[in-house]
C-alpha positions, 0 to 999 in steps of 0.5 A: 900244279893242279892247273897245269895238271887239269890243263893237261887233262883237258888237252888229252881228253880234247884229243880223245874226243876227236877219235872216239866222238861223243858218248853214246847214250841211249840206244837211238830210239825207243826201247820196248821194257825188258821182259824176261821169263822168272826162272829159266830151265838149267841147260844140264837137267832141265829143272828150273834154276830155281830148285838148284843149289849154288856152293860158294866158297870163302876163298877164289882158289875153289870154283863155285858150284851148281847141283842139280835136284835130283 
């Protein structure tokens, strides 16, 4: 049973492969290291992210909340 199920697997994979060609790995050339800025400014107030405070709730029924410094 598991032959005949790798033998199946293998057969669609094949057909797979031949539409969407192999995986792309990398970007094709070199790439410079990511260089981000440490904190950035909320779009809101204009404070640094890093003064806020985040609210996360227990259950998925309430929203997480950002609150600006004031």
């Amino acid at each position: 049973m598991a032959g005949r199920f790798w033998h199946w697997y293998e057969q669609a994979n094949r057909v797979v492969r031949f539409f969407t060609g192999p995986a792309q790995i990398g970007a094709g050339y070199v790439e410079e290291p990511d260089v981000r800025t440490t904190d950035h400014a909320c779009p809101m107030c204009g404070a640094a992210l890093s003064t806020h405070t985040i609210q996360r709730s227990a259950n998925q029924i309430t929203p997480t909340r950002m609150i600006c410094p004031r």
